[in-house]
C-alpha positions, 0 to 999 in steps of 0.5 A: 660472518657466521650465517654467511660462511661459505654463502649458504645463506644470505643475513638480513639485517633490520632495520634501516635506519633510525629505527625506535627511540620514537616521540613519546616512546609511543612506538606500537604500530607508529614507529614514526618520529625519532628523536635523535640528531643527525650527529646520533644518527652516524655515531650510533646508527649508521656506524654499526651498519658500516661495520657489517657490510664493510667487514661482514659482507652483509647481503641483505637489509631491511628497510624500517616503517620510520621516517626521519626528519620528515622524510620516511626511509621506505621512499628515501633515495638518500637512505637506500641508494646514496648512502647505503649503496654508494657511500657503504657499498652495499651489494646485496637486495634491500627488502621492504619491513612487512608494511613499509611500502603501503605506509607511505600513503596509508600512515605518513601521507607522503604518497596519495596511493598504492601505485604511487607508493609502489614508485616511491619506493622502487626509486628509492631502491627497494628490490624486495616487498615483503608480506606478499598478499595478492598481485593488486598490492605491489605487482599489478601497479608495478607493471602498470608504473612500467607500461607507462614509463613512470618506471624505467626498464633500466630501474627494473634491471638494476633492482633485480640484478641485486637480487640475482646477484645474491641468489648467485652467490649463495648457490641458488641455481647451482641447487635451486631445489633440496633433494634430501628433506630428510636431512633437516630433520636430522640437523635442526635440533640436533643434541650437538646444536643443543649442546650449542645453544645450552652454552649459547644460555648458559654464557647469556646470563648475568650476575647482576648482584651477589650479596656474602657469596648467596650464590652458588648455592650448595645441592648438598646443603639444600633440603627443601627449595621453594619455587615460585613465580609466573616464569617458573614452569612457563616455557612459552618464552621460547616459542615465539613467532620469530622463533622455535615453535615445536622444540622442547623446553625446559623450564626453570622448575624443571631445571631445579628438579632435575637438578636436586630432585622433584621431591626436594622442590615446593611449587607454586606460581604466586601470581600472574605476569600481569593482573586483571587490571593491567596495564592501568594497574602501572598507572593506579594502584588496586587492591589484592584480590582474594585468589591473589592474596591465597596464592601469595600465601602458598608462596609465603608457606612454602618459603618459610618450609624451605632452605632458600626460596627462588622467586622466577619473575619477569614477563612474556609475550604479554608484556613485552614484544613487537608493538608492545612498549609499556608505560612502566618498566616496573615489575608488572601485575603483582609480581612486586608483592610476591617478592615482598611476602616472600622476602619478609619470611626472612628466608635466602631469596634469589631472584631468577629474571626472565623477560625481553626488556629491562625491568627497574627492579630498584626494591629488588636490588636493595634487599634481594640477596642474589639476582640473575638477569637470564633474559629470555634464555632458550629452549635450554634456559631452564638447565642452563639456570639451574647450572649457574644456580647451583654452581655448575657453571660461573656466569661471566655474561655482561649487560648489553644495554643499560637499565634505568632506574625509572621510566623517567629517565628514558632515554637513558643509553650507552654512549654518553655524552660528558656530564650528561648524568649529573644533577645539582642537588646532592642532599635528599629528603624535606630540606634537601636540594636534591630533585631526582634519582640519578645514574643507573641501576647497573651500567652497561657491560656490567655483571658479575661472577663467582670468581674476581679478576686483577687487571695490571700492566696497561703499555700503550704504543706509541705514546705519541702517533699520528691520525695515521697510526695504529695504537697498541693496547697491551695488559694482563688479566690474571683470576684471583679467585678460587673458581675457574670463570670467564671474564668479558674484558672490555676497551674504552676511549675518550677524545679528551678536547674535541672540537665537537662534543664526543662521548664520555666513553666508546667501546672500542673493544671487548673478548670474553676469556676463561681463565683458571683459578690463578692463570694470568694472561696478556691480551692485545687491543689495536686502535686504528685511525677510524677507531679514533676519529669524530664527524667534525663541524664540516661532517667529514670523518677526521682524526683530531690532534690531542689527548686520547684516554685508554680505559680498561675495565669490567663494564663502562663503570668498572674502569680497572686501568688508565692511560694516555696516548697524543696524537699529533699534527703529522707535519708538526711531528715532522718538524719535531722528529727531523731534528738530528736523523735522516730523512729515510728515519723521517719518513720511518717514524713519521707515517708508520711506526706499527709493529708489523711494519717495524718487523717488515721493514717497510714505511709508508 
């Protein structure tokens, strides 16, 4: 919705359909093999693909390398036109990831050529192939599958009436051409969307632990600081190939300097992201090497000078990014040992994380005092950094994903499904009967802020609905602490007895909300029916009768309020409701009892 406002440009979303979670997590340039069921598959996948073209009128989509269940998506009548078009309604032109249509006969063996690959797909609905090289790679064998009658006219017609369409609707032929080239130096990067995309990272960041309120630490209190670490005055994070190249970024350093003076900051960068060796070093340790160990002893020298040492670790480009899954989800190179030296100065340490993927940071969590997840935080993350270090801005940013504790446990995600994290040992050690490590290193919604937050007052209406009702949540949230900070409150369900086995929790709502020290306010949820319904043993889309629980919390761990709510069978609340009343107070309780229609009179 926000790209598309007022149609000045179409979004593309990608990637169509099942796309990653491959066999093995080999994904590189493969991406072939998901592992996932059918039922996954709806729940997870599709849902959020309906969501975007029903609600946010998406006008374009990308259509992903993968095959699913033996069949790959570029060439899939079923994926494109069935149930992309016809089923979600989609309406606007579906462009082909870079390789896709080749893949077909050069990496899935579906197609025996070009030309016939160029038909799969064309059938299939493809209106648009990307990476355009020269006219033997898709044009030439379209005009000869046409000339031939292996592809209609009327196909041809259909294809390029959706890509006419959507050039329409975003005014393409009424200004074809810009006429003010001037202009876009003036609107990109301007200080007002730098100002955006400073709070863009500042609410970005996540508080991932705060041990005795290490942070925010106090300027004035501060005499020397130490920095170091591979991501500490590297800005190449920010300039990627699918985004900015000629901005100016800040890094972390500079942020801290800017922020307490350069003459009050030890520097220096401790290690690499990663080591001669990597990444065989994830799989077979080896031993420091000279310049490695001197470099760790400035870091070391320089901590032991300082009032708090602020370690910025992570990865870049090299460790993380398209064709890049790794074998570890540990720290790489030596970035561990850095943190270990420096930790056993016995100085205050912070940890900074800047990277694209989850790191289990498992020693980090137990001895680090204070650790903040900036993932990868923009050409103003190093302000932005520098303002939650020192206490300009309280972070209120929550995980999107989870973060395992292990490689081991991939896949490991939010959803799901009952008892899915529990083990039958409990007892470590030799004599113990425990096997493995369990749970999360921290669940998804979570994070922390300088301020806490009281949740109170859970209503719930009505008590008792039909599949045909809407329910209303209600609850207050109120700051507690001393600080003024944003909370990302968050709405769970749980179908309580199913006929199929659903998740142990969905999230059905979230808003984030600032709140002043003290202030309290009242916030509103509302359930309808497709928030409440399961793909049943006959994959149809229902609501089933039962105990529906409400779940309010601070993450999908972090529950804060409870209750319940039952749907029952409309002809059985019929029966029971009758009793007594007219037939008009019937049909009133019966099929609407929502609030907007109580204050409209109306039913039905």
């Amino acid at each position: 919705k926000g790209l598309q406002r007022d149609y000045q440009v179409a979004s593309t979303a990608k990637h169509f359909i099942a796309y990653s979670n491959n066999k093995g997590a080999r994904e590189g340039m493969a991406r072939v093999d998901p592992q996932m069921s059918p039922r996954e598959i709806e729940n997870i996948h599709v849902y959020p693909w309906v969501k975007v073209i029903k609600e946010g009128g998406l006008l374009g989509v990308m259509s992903s390398y993968n095959d699913y269940d033996g069949f790959p998506i570029q060439s899939s009548y079923y994926w494109l036109t069935t149930r992309l078009r016809k089923e979600m309604k989609f309406k606007g032109y579906v462009v082909s990831d870079s390789d896709a249509v080749e893949y077909l006969h050069s990496k899935h063996g579906t197609s025996k050529d070009m030309k016939e690959s160029v038909r799969q797909a064309v059938e299939a609905g493809l209106n648009v192939r990307c990476t355009f090289r020269s006219p033997d790679s898709y044009v030439l064998p379209l005009r000869e599958l046409v000339e031939e009658g292996s592809i209609s006219m009327e196909t041809i017609n259909e294809r390029v009436r959706d890509i006419l369409r959507v050039k329409f609707m975003v005014g393409l032929f009424d200004m074809p051409y810009q006429m003010d080239l001037r202009q876009a130096d003036v609107e990109v990067n301007s200080i007002k969307n730098q100002e955006i995309a400073l709070q863009a990272s500042r609410e970005s960041i996540v508080l991932l632990k705060n041990e005795n309120n290490t942070l925010p630490l106090s300027v004035n209190d501060m005499k020397k600081i130490s920095v170091c670490g591979p991501n500490a005055n590297d800005a190449a994070y920010a300039l990627t190939h699918y985004g900015p190249l000629a901005v100016e970024v800040t890094s972390v350093l500079q942020g801290i300097e800017d922020k307490v003076g350069k003459s009050n900051v030890l520097y220096t960068k401790g290690c690499d992201i990663v080591d001669a060796n990597w990444p065989e070093s994830e799989i077979m340790s080896y031993p420091l090497t000279e310049e490695e160990k001197v470099e760790i002893e400035k870091a070391v020298q320089n901590a032991k000078k300082s009032d708090v040492a602020i370690v910025v670790l992570g990865g870049n480009n090299r460790t993380c990014g398209e064709n890049k899954s790794r074998s570890s989800l540990d720290l790489p190179g030596r970035q561990l040992d850095l943190l270990q030296a420096v930790y056993n100065t016995g100085t205050p340490v912070v940890l900074v994380l800047i990277h694209g993927r989850p790191n289990s940071i498992n020693w980090a969590d137990k001895y680090i005092p204070a650790i903040l997840e900036a993932w990868y935080p923009g050409s103003q993350g190093g302000t932005a950094i520098a303002d939650v270090l020192f206490g300009d801005y309280n972070p209120g940013g929550k995980l999107t994903v989870t973060v395992p504790k292990s490689v081991g446990q991939i896949p490991f995600n939010f959803p799901s499904k009952p008892n899915s994290q529990v083990d039958g040992g409990s007892q470590v050690g030799l004599k113990g009967n425990m096997s493995r490590v369990n749970g999360a290193l921290y669940p998804f919604g979570y994070g922390l802020s300088y301020t806490t937050f009281d949740y109170s007052d859970l209503e719930v209406f009505p008590k008792v609905a039909t599949g045909k009702q809407n329910i209303t949540i209600r609850f207050k949230i109120k700051n507690t602490g001393n600080s003024a900070g944003d909370e990302v409150v968050q709405l769970y369900t749980r179908d309580v007895l199913s006929s199929v086995t659903t998740y142990e929790k969905n999230l059905r709502g979230f808003e984030r909300i600032h709140l002043d020290p003290r202030e309290e306010k009242e916030l509103e949820f509302v359930l309808t029916p497709n928030d409440l319904s399961l793909l049943n043993k006959h994959n149809e889309w229902i609501v089933e009768p039962g105990e529906f629980r409400i779940m309010v919390g601070s993450s999908s761990e972090d529950i804060r309020l409870e209750a319940t709510f039952h749907i029952r069978d409309i002809f059985d609340y019929m029966f029971e409701t009758v009793i007594n009343v007219t037939s008009d107070s019937v049909l009133y309780k019966v099929l609407d009892n929502n609030e907007e229609t109580k204050r409209k009179g109306k039913s039905g």
